[in-house]
Structures are given as C-alpha cells and as structure tokens.
C-alpha positions as CSV (number, residue, x, y, z in Angstrom):
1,X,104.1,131.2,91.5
2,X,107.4,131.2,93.4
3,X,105.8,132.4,96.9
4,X,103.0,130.0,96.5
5,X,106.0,127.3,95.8
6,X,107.9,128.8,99.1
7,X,105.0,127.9,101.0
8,X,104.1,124.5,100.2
9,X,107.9,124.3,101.5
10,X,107.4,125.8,104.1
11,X,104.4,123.6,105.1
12,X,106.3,120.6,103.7
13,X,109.3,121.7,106.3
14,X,107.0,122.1,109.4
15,X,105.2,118.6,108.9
16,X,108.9,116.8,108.7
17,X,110.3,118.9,111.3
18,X,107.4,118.1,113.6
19,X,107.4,114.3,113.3
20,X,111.1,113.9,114.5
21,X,112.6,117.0,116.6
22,X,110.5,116.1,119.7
23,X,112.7,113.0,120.0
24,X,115.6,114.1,121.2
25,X,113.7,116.5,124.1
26,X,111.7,113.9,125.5
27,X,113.9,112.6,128.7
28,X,114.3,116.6,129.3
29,X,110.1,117.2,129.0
30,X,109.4,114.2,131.3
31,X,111.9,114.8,133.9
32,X,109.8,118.1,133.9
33,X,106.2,117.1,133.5
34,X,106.6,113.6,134.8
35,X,104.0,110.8,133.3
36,X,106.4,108.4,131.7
37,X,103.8,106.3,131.9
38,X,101.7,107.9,129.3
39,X,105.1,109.6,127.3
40,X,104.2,107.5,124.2
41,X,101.2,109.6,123.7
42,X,103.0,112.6,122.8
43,X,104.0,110.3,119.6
44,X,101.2,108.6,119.2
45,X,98.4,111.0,119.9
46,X,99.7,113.1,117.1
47,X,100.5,110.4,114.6
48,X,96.9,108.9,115.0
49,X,95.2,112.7,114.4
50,X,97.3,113.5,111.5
51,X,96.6,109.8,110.1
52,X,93.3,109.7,109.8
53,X,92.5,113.7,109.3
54,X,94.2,112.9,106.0
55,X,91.2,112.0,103.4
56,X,89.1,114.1,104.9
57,X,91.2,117.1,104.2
58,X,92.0,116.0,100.6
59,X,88.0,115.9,100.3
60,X,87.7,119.1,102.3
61,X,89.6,120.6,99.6
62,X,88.1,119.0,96.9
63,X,84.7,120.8,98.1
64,X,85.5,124.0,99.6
65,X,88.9,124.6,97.8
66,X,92.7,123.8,98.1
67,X,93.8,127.7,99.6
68,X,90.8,127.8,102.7
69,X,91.4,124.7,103.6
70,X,95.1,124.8,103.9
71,X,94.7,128.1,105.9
72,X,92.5,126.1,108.8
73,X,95.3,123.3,108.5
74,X,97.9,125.6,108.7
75,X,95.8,127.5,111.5
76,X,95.4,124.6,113.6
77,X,99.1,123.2,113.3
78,X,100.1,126.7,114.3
79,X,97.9,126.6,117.6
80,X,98.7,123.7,118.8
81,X,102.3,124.3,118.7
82,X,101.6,127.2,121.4
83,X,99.6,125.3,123.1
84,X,102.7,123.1,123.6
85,X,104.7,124.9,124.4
86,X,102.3,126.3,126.9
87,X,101.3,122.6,128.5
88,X,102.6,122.9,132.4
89,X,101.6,118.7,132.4
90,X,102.0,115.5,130.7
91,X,97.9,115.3,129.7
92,X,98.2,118.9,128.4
93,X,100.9,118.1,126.5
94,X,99.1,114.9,124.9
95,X,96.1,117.0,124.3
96,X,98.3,119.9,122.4
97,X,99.4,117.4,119.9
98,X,96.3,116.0,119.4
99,X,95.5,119.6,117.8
100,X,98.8,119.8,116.5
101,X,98.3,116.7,114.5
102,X,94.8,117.8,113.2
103,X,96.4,120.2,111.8
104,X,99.6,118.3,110.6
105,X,97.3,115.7,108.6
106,X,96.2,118.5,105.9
107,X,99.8,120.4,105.6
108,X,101.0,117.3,103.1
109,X,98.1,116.1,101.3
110,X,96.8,119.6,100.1
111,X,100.3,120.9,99.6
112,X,101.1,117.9,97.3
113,X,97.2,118.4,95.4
114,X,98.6,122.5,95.2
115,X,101.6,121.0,93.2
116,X,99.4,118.8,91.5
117,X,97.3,121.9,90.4
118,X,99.7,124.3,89.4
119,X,102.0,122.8,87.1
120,X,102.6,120.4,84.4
121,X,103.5,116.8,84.7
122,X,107.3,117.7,83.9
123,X,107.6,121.2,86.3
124,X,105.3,118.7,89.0
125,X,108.1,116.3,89.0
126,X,110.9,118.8,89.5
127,X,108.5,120.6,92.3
128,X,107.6,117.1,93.7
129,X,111.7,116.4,94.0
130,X,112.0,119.6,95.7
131,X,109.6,117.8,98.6
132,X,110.8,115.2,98.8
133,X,114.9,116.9,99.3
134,X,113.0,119.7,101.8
135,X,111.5,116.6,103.5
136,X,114.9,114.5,104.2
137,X,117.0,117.5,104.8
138,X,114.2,118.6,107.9
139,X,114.1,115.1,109.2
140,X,117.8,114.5,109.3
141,X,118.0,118.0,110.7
142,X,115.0,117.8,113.5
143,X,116.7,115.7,116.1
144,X,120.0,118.1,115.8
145,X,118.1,120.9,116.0
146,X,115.8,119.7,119.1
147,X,118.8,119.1,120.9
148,X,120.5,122.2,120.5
149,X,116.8,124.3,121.0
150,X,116.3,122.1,123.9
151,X,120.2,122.3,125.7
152,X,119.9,126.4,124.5
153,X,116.3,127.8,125.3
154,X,114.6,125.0,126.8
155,X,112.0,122.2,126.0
156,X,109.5,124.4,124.7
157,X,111.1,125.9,122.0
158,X,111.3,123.0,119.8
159,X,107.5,123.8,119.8
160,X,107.2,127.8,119.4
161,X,109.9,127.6,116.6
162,X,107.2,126.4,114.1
163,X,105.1,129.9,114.9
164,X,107.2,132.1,112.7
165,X,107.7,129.7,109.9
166,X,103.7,128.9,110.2
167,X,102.4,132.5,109.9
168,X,104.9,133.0,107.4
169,X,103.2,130.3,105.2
170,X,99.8,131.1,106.0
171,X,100.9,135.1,104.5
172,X,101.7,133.8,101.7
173,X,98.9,131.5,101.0
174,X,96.4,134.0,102.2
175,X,97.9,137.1,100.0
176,X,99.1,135.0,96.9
177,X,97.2,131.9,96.6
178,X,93.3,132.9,94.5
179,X,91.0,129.9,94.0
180,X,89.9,129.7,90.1
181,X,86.7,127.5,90.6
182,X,83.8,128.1,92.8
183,X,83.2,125.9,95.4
184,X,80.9,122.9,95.1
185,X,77.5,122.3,96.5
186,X,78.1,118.5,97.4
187,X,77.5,118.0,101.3
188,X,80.1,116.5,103.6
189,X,80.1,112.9,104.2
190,X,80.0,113.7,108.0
191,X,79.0,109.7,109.0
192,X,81.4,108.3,106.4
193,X,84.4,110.8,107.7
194,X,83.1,109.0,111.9
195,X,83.4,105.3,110.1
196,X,86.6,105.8,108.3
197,X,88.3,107.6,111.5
198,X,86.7,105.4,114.0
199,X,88.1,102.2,112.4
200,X,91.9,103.9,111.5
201,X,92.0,104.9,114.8
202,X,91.1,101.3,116.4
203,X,93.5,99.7,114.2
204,X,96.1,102.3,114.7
205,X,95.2,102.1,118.8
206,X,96.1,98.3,118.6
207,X,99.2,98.3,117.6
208,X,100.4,101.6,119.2
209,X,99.1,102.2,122.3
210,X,101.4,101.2,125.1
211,X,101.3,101.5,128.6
212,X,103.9,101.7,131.0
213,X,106.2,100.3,128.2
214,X,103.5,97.2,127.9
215,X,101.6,96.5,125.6
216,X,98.0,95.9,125.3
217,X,95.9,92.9,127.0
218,X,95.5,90.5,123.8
219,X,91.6,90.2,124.6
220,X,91.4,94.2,124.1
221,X,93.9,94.3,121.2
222,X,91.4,91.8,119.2
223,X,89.0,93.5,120.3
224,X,90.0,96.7,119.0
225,X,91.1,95.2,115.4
226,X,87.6,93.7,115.0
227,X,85.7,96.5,115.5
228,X,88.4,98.8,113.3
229,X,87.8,96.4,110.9
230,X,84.1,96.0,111.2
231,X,83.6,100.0,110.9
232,X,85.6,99.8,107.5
233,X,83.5,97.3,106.2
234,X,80.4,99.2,106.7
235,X,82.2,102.8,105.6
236,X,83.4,100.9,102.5
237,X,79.9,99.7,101.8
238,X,78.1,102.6,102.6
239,X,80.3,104.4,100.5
240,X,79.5,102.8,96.9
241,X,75.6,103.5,98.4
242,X,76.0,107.3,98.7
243,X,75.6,109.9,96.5
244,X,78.1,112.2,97.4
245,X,80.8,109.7,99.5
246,X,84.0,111.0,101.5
247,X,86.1,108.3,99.2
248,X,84.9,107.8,95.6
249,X,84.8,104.2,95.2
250,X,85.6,104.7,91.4
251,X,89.7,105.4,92.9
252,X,89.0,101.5,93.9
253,X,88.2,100.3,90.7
254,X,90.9,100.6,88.7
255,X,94.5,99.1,88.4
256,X,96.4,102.4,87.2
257,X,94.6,104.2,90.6
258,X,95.0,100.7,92.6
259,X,98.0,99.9,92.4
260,X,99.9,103.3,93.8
261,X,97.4,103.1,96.7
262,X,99.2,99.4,97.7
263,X,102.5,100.2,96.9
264,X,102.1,103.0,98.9
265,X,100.7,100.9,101.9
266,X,104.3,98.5,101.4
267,X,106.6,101.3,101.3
268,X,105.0,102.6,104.3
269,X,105.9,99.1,106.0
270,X,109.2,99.3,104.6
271,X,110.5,102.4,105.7
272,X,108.8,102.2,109.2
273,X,110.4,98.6,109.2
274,X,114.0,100.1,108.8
275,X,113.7,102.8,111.2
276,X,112.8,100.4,113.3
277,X,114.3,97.1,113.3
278,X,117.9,97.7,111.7
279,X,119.0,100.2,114.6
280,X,117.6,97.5,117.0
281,X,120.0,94.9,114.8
282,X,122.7,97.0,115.3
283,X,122.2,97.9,119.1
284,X,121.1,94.5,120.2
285,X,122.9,92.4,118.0
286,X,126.1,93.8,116.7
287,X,126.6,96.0,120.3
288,X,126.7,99.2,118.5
289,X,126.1,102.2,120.8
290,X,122.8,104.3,120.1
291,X,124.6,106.7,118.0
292,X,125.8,104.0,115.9
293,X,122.3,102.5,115.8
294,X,121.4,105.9,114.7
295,X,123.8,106.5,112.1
296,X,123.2,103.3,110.1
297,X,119.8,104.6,109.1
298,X,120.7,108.2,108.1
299,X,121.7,107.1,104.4
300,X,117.9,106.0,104.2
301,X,116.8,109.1,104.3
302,X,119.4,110.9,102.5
303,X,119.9,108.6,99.5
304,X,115.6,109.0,99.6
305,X,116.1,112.8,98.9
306,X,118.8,112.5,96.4
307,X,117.0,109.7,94.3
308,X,114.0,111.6,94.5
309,X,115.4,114.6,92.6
310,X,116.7,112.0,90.1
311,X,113.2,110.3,89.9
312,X,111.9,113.1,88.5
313,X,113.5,113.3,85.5
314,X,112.9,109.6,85.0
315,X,109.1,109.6,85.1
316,X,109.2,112.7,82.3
317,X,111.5,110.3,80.3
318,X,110.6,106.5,80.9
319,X,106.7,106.7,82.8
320,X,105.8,105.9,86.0
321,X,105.5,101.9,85.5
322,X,109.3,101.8,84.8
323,X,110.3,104.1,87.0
324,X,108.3,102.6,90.0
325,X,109.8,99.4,88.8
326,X,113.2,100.7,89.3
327,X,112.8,101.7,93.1
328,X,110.8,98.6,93.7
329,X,114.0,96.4,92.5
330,X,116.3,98.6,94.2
331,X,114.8,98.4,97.6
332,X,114.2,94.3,97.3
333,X,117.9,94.2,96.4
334,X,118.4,96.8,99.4
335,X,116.7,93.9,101.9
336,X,118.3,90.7,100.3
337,X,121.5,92.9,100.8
338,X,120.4,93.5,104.3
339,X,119.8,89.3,105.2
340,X,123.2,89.0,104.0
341,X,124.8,90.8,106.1
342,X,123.2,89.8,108.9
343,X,123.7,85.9,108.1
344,X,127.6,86.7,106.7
345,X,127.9,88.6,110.2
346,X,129.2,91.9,108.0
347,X,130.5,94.5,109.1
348,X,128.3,97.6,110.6
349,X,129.4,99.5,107.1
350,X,128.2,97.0,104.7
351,X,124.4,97.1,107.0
352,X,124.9,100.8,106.4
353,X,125.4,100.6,102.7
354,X,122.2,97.9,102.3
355,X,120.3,100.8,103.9
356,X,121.6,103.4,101.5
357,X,120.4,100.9,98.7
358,X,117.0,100.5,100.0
359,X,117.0,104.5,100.5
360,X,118.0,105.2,96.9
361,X,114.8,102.4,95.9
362,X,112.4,105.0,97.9
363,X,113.1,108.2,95.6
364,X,111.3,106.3,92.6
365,X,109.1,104.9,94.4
366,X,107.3,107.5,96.2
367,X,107.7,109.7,93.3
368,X,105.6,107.4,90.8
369,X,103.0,106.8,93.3
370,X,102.0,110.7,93.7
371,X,102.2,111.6,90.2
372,X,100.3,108.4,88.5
373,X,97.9,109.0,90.8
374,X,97.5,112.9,90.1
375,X,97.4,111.8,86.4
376,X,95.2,109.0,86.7
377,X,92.4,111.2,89.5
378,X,89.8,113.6,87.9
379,X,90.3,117.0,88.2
380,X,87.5,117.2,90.9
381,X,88.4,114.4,93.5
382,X,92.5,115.3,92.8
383,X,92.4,116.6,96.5
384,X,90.8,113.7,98.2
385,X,93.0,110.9,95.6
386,X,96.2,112.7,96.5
387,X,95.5,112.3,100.0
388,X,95.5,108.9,100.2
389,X,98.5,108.2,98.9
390,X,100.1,109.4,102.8
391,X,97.1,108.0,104.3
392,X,97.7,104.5,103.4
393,X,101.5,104.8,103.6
394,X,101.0,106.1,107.4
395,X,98.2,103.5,107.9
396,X,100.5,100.6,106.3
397,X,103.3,101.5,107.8
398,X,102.2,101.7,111.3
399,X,99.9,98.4,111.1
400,X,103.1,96.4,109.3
401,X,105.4,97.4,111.9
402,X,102.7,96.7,114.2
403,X,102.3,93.4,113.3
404,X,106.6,92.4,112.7
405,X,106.8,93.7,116.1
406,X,104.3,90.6,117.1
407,X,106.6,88.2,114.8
408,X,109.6,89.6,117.1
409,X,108.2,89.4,120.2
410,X,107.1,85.5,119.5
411,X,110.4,84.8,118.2
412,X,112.1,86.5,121.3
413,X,109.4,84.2,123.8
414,X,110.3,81.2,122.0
415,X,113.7,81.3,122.7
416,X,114.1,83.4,126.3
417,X,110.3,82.8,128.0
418,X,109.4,85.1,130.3
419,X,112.6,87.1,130.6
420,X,112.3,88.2,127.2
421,X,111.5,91.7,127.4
422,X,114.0,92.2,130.0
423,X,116.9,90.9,128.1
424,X,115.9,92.9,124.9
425,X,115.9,95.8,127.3
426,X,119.5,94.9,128.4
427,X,120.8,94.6,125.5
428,X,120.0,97.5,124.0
429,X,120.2,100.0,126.9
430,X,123.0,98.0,128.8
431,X,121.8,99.1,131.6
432,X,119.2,97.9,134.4
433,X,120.6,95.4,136.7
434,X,123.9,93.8,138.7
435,X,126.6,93.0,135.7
436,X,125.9,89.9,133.6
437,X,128.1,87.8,132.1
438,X,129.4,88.3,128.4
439,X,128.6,84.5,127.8
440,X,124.8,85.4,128.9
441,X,125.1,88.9,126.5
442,X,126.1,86.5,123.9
443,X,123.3,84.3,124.2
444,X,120.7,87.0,124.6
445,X,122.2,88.6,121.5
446,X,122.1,85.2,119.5
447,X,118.4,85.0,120.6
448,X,117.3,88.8,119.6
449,X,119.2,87.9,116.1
450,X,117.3,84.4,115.3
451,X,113.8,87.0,116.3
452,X,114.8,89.6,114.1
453,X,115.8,87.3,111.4
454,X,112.4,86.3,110.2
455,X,111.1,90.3,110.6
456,X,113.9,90.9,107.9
457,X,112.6,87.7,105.8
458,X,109.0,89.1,106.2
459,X,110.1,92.7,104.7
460,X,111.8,90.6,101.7
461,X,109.6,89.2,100.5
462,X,107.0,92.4,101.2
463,X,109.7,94.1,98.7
464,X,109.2,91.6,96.0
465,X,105.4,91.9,96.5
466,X,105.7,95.5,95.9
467,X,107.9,94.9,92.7
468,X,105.0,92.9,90.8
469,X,102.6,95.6,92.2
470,X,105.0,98.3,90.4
471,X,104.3,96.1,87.6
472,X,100.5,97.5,87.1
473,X,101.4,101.3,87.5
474,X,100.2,103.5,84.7
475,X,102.8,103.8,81.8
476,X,103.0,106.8,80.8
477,X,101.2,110.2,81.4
478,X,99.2,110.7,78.1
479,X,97.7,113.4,77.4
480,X,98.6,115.9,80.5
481,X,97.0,118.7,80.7
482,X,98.9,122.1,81.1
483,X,98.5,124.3,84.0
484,X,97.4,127.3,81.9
485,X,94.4,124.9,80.5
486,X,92.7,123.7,83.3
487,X,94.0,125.1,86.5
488,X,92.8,124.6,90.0
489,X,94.6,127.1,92.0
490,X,96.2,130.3,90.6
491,X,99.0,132.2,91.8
492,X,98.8,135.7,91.8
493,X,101.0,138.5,92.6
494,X,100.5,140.9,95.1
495,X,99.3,144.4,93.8
C-alpha cells in the first residue's frame, strides 16, 4: 500500500513539475533553437494533448484496468521527455511535447481513480490532501528548479530529470500494483474518443494558438469555435445512442454528478484567471517588477496546499455540500477583496493577501469535487468519472481565460486604438522604444486598469455562480464502501 501510495506521488510530482519548470528555460532554449515565432507551442502543444487525452484515459482504465494503463501513460511521459531533451530544433521540440503531453493527460486522472480504489472515503481524503500539498510544493518549486538545472547543466536537463523519477514510478507500479477484476469486453468508442478530441482541441486552438505574439484572424477563430462546438454536439448525441459510449451520459443526469463537473469548469477559470490577470495588475498597473508580479500569486498556490490538507478532514466531518460551500465563499470573498483593492488603490500586500484568500477557498473546493464525484460514480465508470473532473477544469479554465482575454483586449482598444498592444507591451516589459514620458506611463496605466477592471468584475461574479452551484453537491457520503469490500486495485508486496 505505501509504494503504490509513493508512486501516485511520484506521478502526481512529475505532472506539476512538468506544467511549470519549462518557464523559466525558455529565453535560454530559443536563443538556441531559434523559432520565437512558434515558442508558444512548447506550452500549448502540450497543454492541448494532455487536455483532451484525459477521458479517454479515465475510460481506458475503466476497460482495460487502472495499473496497464498507467504504465503506457507513464511510458509515454517518460519518452517524450528524452525526446526533449534530444530535439536539436524548435519543431522537434514542439513535437516532443506533444508526446510528452499524451502521456501527461493519464498521470492525474488514473492516479486520482488509484486513490479512489484503494481506500476509504476518510484515508481517500487524507491521501487526496497529500496531492494536492505534493502538487503546490512541485509547482512553486518548478520554476526554481528550472532555473538552477538550466544556469547548472543546461536547457535539457529540466527535461531528462523526469527519467529517473519516471522509471522509478513505473517499478513500483509494475512490481506492486495487481489488478483484482478482469478486464471488460466493452469495445472502445474509437469515433466518440475523434469527436470529443476534435471539438476540445478546436475550442482549445481558438483561444490559444498565437502567432508571432498575434492572435488569430477573427474569421478563423469563429470558425474554429463553430466547428469545436458542432463536433460536440454530435459526440454528445451520439453518445446517449451507443451502447458502449466513451462518456456515460448517466454522469449528465444527475445534480450530485453535475454539479462537481461545473464547479470544476469555474475553478478552472478562476485559478487560470489569477495567474493570469493579477500579475498583469501588478506589472502594468501598480509598476511592480516581474518578480513582484510573480510573488503576489505564490500564496495562491500555497494557501491551495495547506487548505487542502485541512479540507480533508472537513468532508469526513461536515460532507461535501458544506465543505464545497466553504471554499466557494472563501474564494468570492477572495475576488470582492481583490476589486477593492484595486478601486481603494491598496497597497501590493493587501492584493497579495486577497490572493492568499482566494488560495485558501481552492483547498475545499477541489477537494469536494474529486471525492463527491468518486462517491457518487459506479464502481465501473470511477476511471472515466474521475477524469473529468481535470478535463473540464483544464477545458474551463483555458476557454474562460480565453474569452476575459477578449473582454481585455476590447477594453484596452476602446480606450488606446490601435496602439494598444504596444502600450500593454510597454508597460509591462518597460522596454521597446525611445523613453516616454511618465505622464504617458500614467495614462497607459489608467487605461490597462479601467480594461482589467471589468475581467476582475466578470471573475466575481463567476465566484458567486460557483457558490450556488456548491449549493447542489452531494451531502454526505452514505454508505462508503470499504476498500477491503470492493476493491479495484490491490497492492501487494513484493515476494
């Protein structure tokens, strides 16, 4: 049981590494490899393959079984982290973390439907926390540690570091992992797994894909979001039509199933929201350095670890409807917190301390919405049900910021025209040009703040959205079943 529980760490460590230590190397890999141009790919190619790999893993393992499947995961993560750190150009590169990311999109989900498997409702909780703290200690830490991998063996080692700590996890889940159940006869939705990643990927592709630093022609970017959108309404009714679909529609049906899915989908806009438009704030507003801009998010992440841990022990105590609620009211008072700073013109501490607040609201709620969903999921589509619960954070996340990017932009056009772009790129690089009056900074600064105004408005009120959807969580796991009863996975020593 305890290697089995060191290796879902392990995986859960790799995933949050991955997904911020390339940050910090990127100005060293282009100045290498060239293509800034296309540098956004090696973000984006590997956040779209992860994305939408994720339900079909959970369903993979549903089928075929939690320990095979999290072996190819693990395999393929593993391989395209040499092939990284092998790539000798920018397309290489790009193409190494599209692997990368196929494999990244079944570390979480099956690790978390493991958990799910192995232990009660009260030791799945504790394990759960655990994630969570393993999760926000290897994000803080990934940027750090690029740098210092970067500056001390070069670019390429923030790659082959995951190699060790890969193999390491795929020994123990090879040697102490033993599936239970035999694995089911159902065939693979193939066609419903093309729908479903076709239409992610052209919704994803519309509000990601940039080139050169601009974004999309408007005629391509509708284009893209009406044919995402049409290939999801033909996979969704296809779906209730098959026999054996990729997504039981039954997960759809459902408040206590419902209702984790969409708060799931609003904390994913809130936490990309933060990350993404209070460092701007700072920068472009306040005329904090980067590293300031940086450090006024960093309590997000590490109140999120620390709550979690306390979350756990709520839902045992008070359900997942109450403790849900609690995170949801936390992180709308984190955001109103937030607007009034930036109206009061606060100090860069108290923007700091709204983000702890919304940080400490994420624990809870991340928390209920794996576990009621683990309770409220049959045995047999636990993999495929747990899955989604990243999915449509990742999904919701990245279309939401997507689309309060849009509101920004407008708000910045309205104000500065054309030159808009330019000035946000002045203000927050100051760089880029002959010197420019501090009158002119000012006004630029007032405009970017009367654009990002209404983005922080837009996340409010998405916060008190998510508190009445908190509202129609499960109350209370009744009725848990104990690991020893009906297990999934076993873990077995070596002999």
């Amino acid at each position: 049981m305890r290697a089995v529980t060191f290796a879902l760490v392990l995986v859960t460590a790799l995933a949050s590494f991955e997904s911020t230590v390339v940050s910090t190397a990127m100005p060293t890999i282009i100045g290498e490899l060239h293509g800034l141009s296309v540098y956004s790919w090696v973000f984006s190619a590997y956040l779209l393959a992860a994305t939408v790999t994720m339900p079909v893993y959970g369903r993979l393992a549903d089928l075929y079984g939690r320990r095979r499947v999290l072996l190819i995961a693990i395999t393929l993560f593993v391989t395209g982290a040499l092939t990284c750190a092998a790539a000798h150009s920018m397309t290489q590169l790009i193409l190494a973390r599209v692997l990368q990311g196929l494999g990244a999109g079944g570390l979480m989900p099956v690790a978390l439907t493991v958990s799910g498997d192995l232990f009660s409702l009260r030791e799945r909780a504790r394990i759960q926390g655990l994630f969570s703290g393993v999760w926000g200690v290897a994000s803080l830490a990934g940027p750090l540690i690029g740098a210092t991998l970067t500056v001390t063996f070069g670019w390429r080692s923030i790659f082959s570091i995951n190699v060790p700590l890969g193999i390491l996890a795929f020994a123990l889940v090879a040697t102490q992992m033993i599936e239970s159940h035999a694995m089911r006869a159902d065939p693979v939705d193939v066609p419903g797994a093309l729908l479903l990643t076709g239409g992610i990927t052209a919704l994803l592709l519309s509000v990601l894909q940039r080139t050169g630093g601009a974004g999309l022609p408007l005629a391509v970017r509708l284009s893209l979001i009406g044919g995402g959108l049409a290939a999801l309404a033909f996979f969704g009714r296809e779906q209730s039509r098959r026999e054996h679909p990729l997504i039981p529609p039954g997960l759809f049906r459902h408040a206590r199933t419902v209702a984790p899915y969409a708060a799931g989908a609003l904390l994913g806009t809130t936490i990309f929201g933060v990350d993404t438009f209070v460092p701007l704030f700072v920068q472009g507003v306040r005329g904090g350095t980067a590293m300031a801009a940086g450090a006024v998010v960093t309590p997000v992440v590490f109140m999120w670890a620390l709550s979690a841990t306390a979350a756990a022990r709520a839902i045992v105590r008070f359900g997942f409807r109450r403790t849900a609620q609690t995170g949801a009211v936390l992180i709308l008072l984190g955001f109103s917190a937030l607007i009034a700073c930036a109206l009061l013109h606060s100090p860069v501490g108290a923007i700091t301390a709204a983000c702890a607040l919304i940080g400490s609201g994420l624990g809870p709620s991340s928390m209920s919405q794996v576990l009621a969903i683990q309770h409220a999921a049959d045995e047999r589509e636990r993999g495929v049900a747990t899955s989604l619960v990243p999915f449509f954070r990742a999904v919701g996340g990245a279309l939401g910021v997507g689309a309060l990017g849009g509101l920004l932009a407008a708000g910045l056009s309205r104000r500065l025209g054309p030159a808009a772009e330019a000035a946000g790129s002045l203000l927050v690089h100051g760089q880029g040009g002959p010197p420019v009056p501090a009158s002119e900074i000012a006004r630029l600064g007032t405009a970017l703040e009367g654009a990002l105004l209404p983005v922080f408005a837009v996340l409010l009120v998405l916060a008190a959205v998510n508190v009445a959807v908190a509202s129609s969580f499960p109350r209370r796991a009744e009725g848990e079943t104990s690991p020893e009863t009906a297990p999934r996975v076993d873990a077995a020593a070596a002999s």
